[in-house]
TORKOL-4160 file (C-alpha; in steps of 0.2 Angstrom, whole numbers, padded with zeros to 4 digits, m for minus):
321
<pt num="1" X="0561" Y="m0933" Z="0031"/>
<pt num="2" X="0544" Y="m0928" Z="0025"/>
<pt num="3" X="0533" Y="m0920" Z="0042"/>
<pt num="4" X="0514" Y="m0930" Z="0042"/>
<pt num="5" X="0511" Y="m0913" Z="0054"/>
<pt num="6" X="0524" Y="m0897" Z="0059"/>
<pt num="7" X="0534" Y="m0899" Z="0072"/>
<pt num="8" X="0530" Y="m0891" Z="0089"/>
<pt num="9" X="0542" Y="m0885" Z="0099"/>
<pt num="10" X="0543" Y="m0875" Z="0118"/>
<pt num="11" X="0553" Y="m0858" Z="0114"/>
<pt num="12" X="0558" Y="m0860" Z="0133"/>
<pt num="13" X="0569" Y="m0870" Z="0128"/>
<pt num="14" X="0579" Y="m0860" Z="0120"/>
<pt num="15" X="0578" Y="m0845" Z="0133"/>
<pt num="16" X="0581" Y="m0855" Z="0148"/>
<pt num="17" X="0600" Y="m0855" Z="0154"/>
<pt num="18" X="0601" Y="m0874" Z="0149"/>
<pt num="19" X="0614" Y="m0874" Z="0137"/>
<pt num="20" X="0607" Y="m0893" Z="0131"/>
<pt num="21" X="0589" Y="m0887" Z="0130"/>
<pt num="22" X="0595" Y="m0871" Z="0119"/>
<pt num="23" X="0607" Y="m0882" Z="0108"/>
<pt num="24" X="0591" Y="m0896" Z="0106"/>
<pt num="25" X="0581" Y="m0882" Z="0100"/>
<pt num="26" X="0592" Y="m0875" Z="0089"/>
<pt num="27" X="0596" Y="m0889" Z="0079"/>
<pt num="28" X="0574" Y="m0895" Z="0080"/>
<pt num="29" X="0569" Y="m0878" Z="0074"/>
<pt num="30" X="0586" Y="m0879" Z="0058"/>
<pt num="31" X="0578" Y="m0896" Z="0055"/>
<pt num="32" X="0561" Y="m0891" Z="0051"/>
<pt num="33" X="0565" Y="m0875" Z="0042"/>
<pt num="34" X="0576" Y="m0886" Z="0033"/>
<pt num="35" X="0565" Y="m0897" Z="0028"/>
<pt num="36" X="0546" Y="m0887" Z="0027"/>
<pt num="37" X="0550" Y="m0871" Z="0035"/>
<pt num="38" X="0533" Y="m0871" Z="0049"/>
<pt num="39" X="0533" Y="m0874" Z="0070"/>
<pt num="40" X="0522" Y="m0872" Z="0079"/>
<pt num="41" X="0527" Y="m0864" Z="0096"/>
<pt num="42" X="0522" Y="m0863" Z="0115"/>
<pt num="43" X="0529" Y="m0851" Z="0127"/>
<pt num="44" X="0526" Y="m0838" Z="0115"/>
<pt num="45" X="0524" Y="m0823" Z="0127"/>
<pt num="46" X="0505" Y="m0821" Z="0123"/>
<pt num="47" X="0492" Y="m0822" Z="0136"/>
<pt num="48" X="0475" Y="m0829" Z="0135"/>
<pt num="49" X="0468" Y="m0811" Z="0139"/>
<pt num="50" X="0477" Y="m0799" Z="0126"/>
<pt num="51" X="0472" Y="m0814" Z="0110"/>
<pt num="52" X="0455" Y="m0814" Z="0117"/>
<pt num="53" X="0453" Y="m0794" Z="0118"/>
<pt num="54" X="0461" Y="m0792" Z="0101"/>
<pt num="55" X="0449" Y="m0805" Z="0093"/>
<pt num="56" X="0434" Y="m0799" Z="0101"/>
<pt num="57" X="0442" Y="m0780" Z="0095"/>
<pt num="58" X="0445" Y="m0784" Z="0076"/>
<pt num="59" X="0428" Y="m0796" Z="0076"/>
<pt num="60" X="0418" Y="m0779" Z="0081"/>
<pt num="61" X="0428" Y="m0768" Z="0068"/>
<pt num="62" X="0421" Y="m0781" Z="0052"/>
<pt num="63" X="0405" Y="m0781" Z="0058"/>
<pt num="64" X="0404" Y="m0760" Z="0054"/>
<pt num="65" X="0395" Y="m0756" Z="0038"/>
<pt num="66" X="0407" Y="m0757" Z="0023"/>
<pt num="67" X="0405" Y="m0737" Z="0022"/>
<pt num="68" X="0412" Y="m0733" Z="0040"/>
<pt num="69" X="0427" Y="m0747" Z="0037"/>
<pt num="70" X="0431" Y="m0737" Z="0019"/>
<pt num="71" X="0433" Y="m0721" Z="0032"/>
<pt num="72" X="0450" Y="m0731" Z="0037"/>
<pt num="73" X="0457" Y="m0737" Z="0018"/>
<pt num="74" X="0470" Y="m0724" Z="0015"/>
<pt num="75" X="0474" Y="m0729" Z="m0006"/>
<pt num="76" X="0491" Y="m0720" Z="m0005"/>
<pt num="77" X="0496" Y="m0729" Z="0008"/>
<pt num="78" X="0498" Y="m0742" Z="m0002"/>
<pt num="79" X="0489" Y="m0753" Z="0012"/>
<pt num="80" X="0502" Y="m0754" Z="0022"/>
<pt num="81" X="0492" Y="m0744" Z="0036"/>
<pt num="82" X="0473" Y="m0744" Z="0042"/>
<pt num="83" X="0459" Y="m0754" Z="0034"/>
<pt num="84" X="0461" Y="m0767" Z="0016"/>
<pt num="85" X="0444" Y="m0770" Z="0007"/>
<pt num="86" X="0438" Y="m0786" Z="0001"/>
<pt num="87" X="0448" Y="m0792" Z="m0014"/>
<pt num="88" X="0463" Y="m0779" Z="m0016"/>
<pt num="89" X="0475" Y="m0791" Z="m0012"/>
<pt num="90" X="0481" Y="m0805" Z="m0023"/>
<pt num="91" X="0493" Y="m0820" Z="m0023"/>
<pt num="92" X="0508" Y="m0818" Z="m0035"/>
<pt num="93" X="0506" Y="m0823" Z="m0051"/>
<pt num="94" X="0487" Y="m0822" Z="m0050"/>
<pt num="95" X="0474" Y="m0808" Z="m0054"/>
<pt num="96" X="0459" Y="m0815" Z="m0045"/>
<pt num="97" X="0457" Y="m0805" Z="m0028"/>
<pt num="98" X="0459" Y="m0817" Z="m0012"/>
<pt num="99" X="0441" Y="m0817" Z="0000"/>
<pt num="100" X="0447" Y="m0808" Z="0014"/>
<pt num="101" X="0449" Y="m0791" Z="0020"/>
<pt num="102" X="0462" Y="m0784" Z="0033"/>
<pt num="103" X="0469" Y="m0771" Z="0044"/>
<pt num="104" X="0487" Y="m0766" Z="0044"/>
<pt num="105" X="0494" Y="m0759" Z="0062"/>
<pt num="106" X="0513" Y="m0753" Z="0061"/>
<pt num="107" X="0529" Y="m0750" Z="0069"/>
<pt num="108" X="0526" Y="m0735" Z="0082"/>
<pt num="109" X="0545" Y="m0729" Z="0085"/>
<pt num="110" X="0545" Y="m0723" Z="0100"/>
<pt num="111" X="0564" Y="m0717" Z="0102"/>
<pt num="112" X="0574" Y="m0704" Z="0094"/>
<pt num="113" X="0578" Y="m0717" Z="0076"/>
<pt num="114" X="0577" Y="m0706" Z="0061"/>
<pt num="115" X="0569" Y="m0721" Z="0054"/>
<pt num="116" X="0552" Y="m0716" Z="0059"/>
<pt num="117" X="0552" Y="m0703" Z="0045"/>
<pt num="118" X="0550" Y="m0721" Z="0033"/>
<pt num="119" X="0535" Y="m0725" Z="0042"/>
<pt num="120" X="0517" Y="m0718" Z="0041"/>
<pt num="121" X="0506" Y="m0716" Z="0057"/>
<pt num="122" X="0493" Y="m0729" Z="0063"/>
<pt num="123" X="0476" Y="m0727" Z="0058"/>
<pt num="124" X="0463" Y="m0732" Z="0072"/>
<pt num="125" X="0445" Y="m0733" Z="0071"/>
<pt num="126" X="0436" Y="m0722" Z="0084"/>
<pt num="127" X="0423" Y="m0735" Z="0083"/>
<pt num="128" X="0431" Y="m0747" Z="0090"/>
<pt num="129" X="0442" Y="m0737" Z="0104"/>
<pt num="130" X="0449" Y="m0752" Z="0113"/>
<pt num="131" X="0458" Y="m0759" Z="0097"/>
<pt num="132" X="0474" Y="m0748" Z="0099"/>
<pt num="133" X="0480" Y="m0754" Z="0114"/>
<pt num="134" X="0479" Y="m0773" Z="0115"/>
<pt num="135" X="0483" Y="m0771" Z="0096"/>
<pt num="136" X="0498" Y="m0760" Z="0103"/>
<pt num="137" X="0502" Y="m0775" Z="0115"/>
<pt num="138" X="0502" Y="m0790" Z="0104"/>
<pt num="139" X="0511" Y="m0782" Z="0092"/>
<pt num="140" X="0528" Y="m0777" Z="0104"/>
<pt num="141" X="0526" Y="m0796" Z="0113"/>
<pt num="142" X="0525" Y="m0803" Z="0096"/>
<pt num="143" X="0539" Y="m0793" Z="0088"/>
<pt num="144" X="0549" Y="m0797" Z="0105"/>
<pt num="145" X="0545" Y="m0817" Z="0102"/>
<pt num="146" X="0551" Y="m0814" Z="0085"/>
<pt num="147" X="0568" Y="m0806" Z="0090"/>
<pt num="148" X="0571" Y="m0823" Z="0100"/>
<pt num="149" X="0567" Y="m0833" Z="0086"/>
<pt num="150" X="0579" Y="m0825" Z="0076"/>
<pt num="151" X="0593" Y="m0827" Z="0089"/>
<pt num="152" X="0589" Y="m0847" Z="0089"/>
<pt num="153" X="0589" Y="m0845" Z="0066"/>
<pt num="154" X="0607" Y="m0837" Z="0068"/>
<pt num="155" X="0614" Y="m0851" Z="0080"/>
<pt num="156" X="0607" Y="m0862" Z="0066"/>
<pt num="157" X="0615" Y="m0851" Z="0054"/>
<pt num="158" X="0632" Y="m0852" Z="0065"/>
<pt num="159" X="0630" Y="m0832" Z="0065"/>
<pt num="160" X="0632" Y="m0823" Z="0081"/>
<pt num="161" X="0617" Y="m0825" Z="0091"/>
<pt num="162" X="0613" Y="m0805" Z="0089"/>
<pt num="163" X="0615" Y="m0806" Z="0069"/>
<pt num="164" X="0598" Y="m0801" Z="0068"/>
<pt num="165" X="0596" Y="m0787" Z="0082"/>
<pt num="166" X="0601" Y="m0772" Z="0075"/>
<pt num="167" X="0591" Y="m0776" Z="0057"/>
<pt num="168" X="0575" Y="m0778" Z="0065"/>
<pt num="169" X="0575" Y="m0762" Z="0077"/>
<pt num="170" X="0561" Y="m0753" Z="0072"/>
<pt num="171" X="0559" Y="m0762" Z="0057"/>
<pt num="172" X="0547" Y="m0761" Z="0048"/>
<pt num="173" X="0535" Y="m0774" Z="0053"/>
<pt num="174" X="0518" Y="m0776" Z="0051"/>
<pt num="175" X="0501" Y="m0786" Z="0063"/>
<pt num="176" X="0488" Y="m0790" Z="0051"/>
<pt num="177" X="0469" Y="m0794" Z="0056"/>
<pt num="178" X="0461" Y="m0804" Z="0043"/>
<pt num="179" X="0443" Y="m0807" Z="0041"/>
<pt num="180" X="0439" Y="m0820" Z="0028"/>
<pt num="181" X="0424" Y="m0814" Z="0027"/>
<pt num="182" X="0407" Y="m0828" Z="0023"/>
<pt num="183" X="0401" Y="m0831" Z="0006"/>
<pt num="184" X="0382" Y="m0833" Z="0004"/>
<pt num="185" X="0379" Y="m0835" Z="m0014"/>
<pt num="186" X="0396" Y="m0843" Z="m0020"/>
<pt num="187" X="0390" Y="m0839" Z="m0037"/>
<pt num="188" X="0394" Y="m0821" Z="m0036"/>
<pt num="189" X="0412" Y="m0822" Z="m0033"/>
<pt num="190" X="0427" Y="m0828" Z="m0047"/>
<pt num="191" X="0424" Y="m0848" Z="m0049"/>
<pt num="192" X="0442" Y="m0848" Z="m0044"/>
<pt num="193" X="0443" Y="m0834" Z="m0030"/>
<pt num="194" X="0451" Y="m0844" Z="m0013"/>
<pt num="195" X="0450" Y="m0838" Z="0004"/>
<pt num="196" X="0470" Y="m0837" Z="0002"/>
<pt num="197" X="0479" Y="m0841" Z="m0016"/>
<pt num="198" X="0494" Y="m0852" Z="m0013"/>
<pt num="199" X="0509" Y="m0838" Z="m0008"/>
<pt num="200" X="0526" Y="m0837" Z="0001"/>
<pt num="201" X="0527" Y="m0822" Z="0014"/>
<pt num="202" X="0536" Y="m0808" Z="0009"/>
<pt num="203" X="0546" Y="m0805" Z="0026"/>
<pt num="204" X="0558" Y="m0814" Z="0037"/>
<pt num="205" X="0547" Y="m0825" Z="0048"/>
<pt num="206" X="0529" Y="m0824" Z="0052"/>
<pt num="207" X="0522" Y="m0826" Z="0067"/>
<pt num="208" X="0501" Y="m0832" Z="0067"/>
<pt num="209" X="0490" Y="m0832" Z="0083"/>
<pt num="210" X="0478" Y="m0847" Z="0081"/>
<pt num="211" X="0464" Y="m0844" Z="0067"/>
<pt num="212" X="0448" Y="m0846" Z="0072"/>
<pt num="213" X="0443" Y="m0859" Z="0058"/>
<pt num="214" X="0454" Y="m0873" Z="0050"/>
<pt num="215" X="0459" Y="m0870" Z="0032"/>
<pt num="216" X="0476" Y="m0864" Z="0032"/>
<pt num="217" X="0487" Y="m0876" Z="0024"/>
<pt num="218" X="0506" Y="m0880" Z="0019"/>
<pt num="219" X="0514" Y="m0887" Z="0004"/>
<pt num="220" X="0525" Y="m0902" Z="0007"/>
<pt num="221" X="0541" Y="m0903" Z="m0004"/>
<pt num="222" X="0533" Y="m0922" Z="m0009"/>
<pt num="223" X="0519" Y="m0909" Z="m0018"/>
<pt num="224" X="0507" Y="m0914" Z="m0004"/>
<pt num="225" X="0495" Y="m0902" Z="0004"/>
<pt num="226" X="0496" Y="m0904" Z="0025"/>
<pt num="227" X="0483" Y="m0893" Z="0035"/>
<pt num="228" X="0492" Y="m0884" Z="0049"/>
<pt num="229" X="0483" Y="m0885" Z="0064"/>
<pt num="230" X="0490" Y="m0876" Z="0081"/>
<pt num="231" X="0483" Y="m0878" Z="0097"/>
<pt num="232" X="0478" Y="m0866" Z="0109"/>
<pt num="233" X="0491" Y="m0862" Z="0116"/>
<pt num="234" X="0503" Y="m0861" Z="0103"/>
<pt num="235" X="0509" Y="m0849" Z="0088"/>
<pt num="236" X="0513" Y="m0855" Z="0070"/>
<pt num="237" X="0530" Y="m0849" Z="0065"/>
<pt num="238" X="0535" Y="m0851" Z="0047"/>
<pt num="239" X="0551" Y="m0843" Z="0035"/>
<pt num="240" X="0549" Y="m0829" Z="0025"/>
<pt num="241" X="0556" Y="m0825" Z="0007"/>
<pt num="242" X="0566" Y="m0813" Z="0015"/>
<pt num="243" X="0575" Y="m0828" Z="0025"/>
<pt num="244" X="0574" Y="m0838" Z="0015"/>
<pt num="245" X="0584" Y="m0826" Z="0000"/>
<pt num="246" X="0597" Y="m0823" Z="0015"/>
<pt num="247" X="0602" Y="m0841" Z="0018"/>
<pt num="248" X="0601" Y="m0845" Z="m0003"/>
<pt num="249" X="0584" Y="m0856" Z="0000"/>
<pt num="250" X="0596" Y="m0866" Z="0015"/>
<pt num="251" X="0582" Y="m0860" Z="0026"/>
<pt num="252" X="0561" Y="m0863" Z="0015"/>
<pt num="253" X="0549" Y="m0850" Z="0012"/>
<pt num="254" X="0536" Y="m0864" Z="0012"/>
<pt num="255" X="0522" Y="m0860" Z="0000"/>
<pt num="256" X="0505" Y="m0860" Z="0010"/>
<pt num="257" X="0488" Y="m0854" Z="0007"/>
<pt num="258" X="0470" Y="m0854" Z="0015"/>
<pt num="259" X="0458" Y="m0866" Z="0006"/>
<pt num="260" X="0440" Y="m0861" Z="0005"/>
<pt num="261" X="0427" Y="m0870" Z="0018"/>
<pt num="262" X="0415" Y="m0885" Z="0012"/>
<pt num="263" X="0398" Y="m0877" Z="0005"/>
<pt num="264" X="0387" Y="m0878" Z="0018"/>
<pt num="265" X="0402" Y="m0869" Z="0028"/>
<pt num="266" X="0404" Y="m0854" Z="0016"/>
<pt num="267" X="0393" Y="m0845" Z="0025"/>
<pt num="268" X="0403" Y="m0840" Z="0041"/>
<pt num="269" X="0416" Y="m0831" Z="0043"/>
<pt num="270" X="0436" Y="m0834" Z="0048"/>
<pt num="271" X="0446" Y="m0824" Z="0057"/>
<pt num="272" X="0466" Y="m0825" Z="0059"/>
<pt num="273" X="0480" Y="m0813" Z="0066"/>
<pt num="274" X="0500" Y="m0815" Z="0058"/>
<pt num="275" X="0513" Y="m0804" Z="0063"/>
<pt num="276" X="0525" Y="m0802" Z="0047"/>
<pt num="277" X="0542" Y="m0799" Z="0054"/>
<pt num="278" X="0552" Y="m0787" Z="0041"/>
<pt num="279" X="0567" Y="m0780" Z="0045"/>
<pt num="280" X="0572" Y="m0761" Z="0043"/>
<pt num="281" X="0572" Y="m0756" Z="0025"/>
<pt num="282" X="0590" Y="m0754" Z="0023"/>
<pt num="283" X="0595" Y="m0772" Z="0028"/>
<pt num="284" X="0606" Y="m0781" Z="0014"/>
<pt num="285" X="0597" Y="m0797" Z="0009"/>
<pt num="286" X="0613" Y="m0802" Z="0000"/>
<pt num="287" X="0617" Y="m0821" Z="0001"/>
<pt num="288" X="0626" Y="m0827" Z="0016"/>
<pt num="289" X="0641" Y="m0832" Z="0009"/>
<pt num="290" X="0639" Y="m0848" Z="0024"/>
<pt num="291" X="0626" Y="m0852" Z="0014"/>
<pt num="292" X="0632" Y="m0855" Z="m0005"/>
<pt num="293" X="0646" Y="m0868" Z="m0011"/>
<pt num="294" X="0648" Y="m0878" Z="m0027"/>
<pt num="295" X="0632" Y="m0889" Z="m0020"/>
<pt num="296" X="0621" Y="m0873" Z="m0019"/>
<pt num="297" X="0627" Y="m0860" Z="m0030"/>
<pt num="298" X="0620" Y="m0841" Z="m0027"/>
<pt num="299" X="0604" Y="m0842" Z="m0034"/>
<pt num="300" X="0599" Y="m0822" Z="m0032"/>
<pt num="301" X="0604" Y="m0805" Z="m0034"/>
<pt num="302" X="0607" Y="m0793" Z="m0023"/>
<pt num="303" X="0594" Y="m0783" Z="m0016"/>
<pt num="304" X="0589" Y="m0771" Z="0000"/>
<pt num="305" X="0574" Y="m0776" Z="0010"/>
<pt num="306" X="0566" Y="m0760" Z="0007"/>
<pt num="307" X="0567" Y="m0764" Z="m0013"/>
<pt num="308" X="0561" Y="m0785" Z="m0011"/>
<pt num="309" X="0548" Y="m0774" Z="m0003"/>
<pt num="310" X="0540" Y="m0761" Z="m0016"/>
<pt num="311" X="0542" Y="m0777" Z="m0028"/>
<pt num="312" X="0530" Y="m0789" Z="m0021"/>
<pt num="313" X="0518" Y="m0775" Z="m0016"/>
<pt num="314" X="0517" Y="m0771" Z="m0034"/>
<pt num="315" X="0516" Y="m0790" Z="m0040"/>
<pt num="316" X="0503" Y="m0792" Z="m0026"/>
<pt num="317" X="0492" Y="m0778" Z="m0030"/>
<pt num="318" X="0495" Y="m0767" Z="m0016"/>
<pt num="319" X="0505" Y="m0755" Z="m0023"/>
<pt num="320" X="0503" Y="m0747" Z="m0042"/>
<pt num="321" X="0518" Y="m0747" Z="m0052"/>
């Protein structure tokens, strides 16, 4: 089956006590990650009020002068906290810096988890003092909506429903706010520079509230390009490579990427918001042994999140080796 569009799906089904509506989501959400690994999902816990306070939050951060936004880049952080200038980050594979800057906010553990030791602190801009908490917000509602998306992958999976739980406590997700920032004389960038280079995510599922332009598209297994489009009350929910490693490719990290606007659009600016949900470093990304047979031999070897991890930063630029 080859998808003209990605599935949507209501994730209320699946936390209702309806034991029919749970089991139709189930097998609708192992279908399309099956098959091109994006849905696109409503009842997602967001409100209207804390995407519109974020976006209007990060919007005023990337209109500061580029020396004040430098204030927040911390290089030995290795991005993974604060602010990301325009053109660190590259697809794997490619040298050519994507046309986009971001800001990393991080897992704040609030109880007694020794794990918190792994993690730096949040770097917030005193310019912009309302960012923290809607940031904050978004970033626990989206990690709970997350938590439930994994429940409804290990029924798939025919794990235990709480497979998941204890390897995404305090793990070590990350909310990104991207500014694809505009492009007024095209001729002074890489002929090849792209908004978003074509790339799988490096995590277990991502979670993308709407984007404030179109652009973002999904590669279909038929080769075909399909734009992915949610509407406004709905979040984009798509496989990781981490998942996808787990489940020996059962489950697709879908290769996607943000194409650049037409000419006379280059000119303005594109904002989006994914949360990438990692687990804690320590989880063993081991193939399912569900997942491989004589059909669909192991095709990976074993390694810790934590380690898939330091690997892609380093292939994506992020992180010197």
């Amino acid at each position: 089956m080859l998808y003209q569009e990605i599935p949507s799906l209501d994730l209320s089904d699946f936390t209702s006590a309806n034991e029919e509506s749970r089991k139709n989501f189930v097998k609708a959400l192992g279908d399309a990650y099956q098959n091109i690994g994006f849905v696109a999902i409503k009842n997602h816990g967001l409100t209207d009020e804390m995407t519109t306070s974020l976006y209007e939050a990060i919007q005023a951060f990337f209109a500061l002068p580029e020396a004040i936004k430098k204030k927040y880049e911390i290089p030995e952080l290795a991005g993974q906290r604060g602010y990301i200038g325009k053109g660190k980050e590259h697809a794997k594979g490619r040298s050519v810096g994507d046309l986009k800057e971001f800001y990393h906010v991080g897992q704040q553990v609030t109880d007694h988890d020794p794990i918190r030791h792994e993690y730096p602190e949040n770097v917030w801009p005193e310019e912009v003092p309302e960012m923290k908490k809607v940031a904050l917000s978004v970033y626990k509602t989206l990690e709970e909506t997350g938590k439930k998306m994994l429940q409804a992958i290990a029924l798939h999976l025919e794990l235990d429903e709480g497979y998941f739980e204890d390897k995404v406590h305090n793990g070590n997700s990350i909310l990104r706010p991207i500014h694809y920032f505009p492009i007024e004389n095209p001729h002074e960038v890489p002929a090849d520079a792209v908004r978003a280079a074509e790339h799988g995510d490096i995590n277990l599922i991502t979670l993308l509230m709407g984007a404030s332009a179109d652009g973002l598209q999904v590669l279909r297994r038929d080769g075909h390009w399909i734009p992915i489009t949610a509407l406004p009350d709905q979040i984009v929910v798509n496989v990781g490579d981490m998942l996808a490693r787990l489940t020996n490719n059962r489950l697709k990290s879908t290769i996607h990427r943000v194409v650049n606007p037409p000419k006379e659009k280059m000119g303005s600016s594109r904002y989006s918001i994914p949360f990438f949900m990692h687990p804690r470093s320590d989880m063993d990304l081991t193939c399912l042994p569900e997942c491989i047979d004589e059909e669909h031999p192991k095709q990976y070897t074993d390694i810790t999140a934590g380690q898939f991890l330091e690997e892609r930063l380093a292939e994506i630029g992020l992180k010197k080796n």
